[in-house]
C-alpha positions as CSV (number, residue, x, y, z in Angstrom):
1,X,0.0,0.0,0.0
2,X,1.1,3.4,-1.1
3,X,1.1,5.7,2.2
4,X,2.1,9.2,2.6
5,X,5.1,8.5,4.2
6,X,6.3,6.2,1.5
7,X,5.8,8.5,-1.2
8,X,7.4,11.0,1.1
9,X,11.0,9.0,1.3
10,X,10.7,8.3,-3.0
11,X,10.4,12.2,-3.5
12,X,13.5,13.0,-1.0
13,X,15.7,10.1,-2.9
14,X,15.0,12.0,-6.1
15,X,17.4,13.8,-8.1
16,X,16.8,17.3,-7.5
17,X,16.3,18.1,-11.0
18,X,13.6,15.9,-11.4
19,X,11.9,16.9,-8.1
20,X,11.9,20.2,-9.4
21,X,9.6,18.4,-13.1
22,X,7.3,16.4,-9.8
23,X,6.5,20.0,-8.2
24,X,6.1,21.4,-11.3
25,X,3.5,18.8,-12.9
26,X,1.7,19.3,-9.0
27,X,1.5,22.8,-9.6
28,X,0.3,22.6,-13.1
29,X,-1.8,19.8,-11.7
30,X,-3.1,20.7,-8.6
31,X,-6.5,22.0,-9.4
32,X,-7.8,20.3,-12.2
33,X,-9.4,17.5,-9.5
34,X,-9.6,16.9,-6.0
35,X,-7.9,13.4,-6.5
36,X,-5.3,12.4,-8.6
37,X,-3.4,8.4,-8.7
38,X,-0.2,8.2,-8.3
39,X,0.5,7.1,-11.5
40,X,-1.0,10.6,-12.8
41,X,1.0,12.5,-10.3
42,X,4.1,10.4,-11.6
43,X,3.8,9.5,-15.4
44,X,5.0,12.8,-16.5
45,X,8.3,12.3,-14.6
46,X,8.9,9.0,-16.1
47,X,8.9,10.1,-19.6
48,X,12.3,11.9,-19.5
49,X,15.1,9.6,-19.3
50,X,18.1,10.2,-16.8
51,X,21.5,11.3,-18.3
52,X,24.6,10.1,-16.6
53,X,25.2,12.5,-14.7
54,X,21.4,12.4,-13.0
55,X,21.5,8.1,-12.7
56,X,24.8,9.3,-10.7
57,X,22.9,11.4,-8.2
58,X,19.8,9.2,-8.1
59,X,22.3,6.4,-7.3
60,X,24.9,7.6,-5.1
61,X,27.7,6.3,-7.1
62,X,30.5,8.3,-8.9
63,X,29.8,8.7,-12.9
64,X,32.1,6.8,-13.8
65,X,30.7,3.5,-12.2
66,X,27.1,4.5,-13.7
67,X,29.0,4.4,-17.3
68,X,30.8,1.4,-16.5
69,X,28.2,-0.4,-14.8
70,X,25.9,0.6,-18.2
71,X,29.0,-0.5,-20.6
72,X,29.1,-4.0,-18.9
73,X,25.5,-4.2,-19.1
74,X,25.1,-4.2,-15.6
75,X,22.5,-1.3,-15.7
76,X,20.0,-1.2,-18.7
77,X,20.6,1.8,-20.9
78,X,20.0,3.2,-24.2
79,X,21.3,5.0,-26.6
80,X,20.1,9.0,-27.5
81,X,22.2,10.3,-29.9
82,X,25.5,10.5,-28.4
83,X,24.0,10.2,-24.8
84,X,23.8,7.2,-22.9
85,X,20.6,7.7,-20.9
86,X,18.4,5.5,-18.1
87,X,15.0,5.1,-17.6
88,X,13.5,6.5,-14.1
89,X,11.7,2.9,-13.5
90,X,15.1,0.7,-14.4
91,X,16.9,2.7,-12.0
92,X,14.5,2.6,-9.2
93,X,14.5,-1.3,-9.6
94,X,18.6,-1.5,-9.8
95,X,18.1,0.6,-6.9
96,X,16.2,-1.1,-4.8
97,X,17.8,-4.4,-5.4
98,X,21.5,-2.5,-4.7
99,X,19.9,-1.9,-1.2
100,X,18.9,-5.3,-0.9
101,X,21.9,-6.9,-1.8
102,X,24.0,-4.3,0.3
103,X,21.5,-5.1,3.0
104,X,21.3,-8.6,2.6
């Protein structure tokens, strides 16, 4: 179950950039309807990929692991134009099980 707390925690371990796109789409947002889903509140975020440097920050590692962990094929990425970017979902999950496994 999705709780206010929870959601809470996943907005502080955003980047801040993309903190700054959730409070935007809120504001923009906000008072269309009394209720939104969390997937309406969230699918605008998801649609912009993470560079390098933002799966970094969202990750807590240097760059330089993020490009080599993506190289080896460690961490799903993709291709746009010269960029190698992440999607949000992908690194939540490699997150999470990171934790785990550090955890475990």
């Amino acid at each position: 179950m999705i709780t206010a707390e929870k959601v809470y925690k996943e907005i502080l371990s955003l980047p801040v950039k993309e903190r700054e796109k959730l409070f935007t789409v809120i504001a923009r947002r906000g008072f269309e309807k009394e209720f939104y889903t969390h997937d309406e509140v969230f699918s605008d975020i998801r649609e912009m990929p993470f560079i390098i440097r933002e799966a970094a920050e969202y990750l807590e590692v240097a760059e330089i692991t993020v490009r080599r962990w993506a190289k080896e094929g460690i961490l799903k990425s993709k291709k746009l134009g010269k960029n190698i970017v992440f999607d949000a979902d992908v690194l939540k999950e490699f997150k999470r099980k990171k934790r785990f496994v550090l955890s475990g």
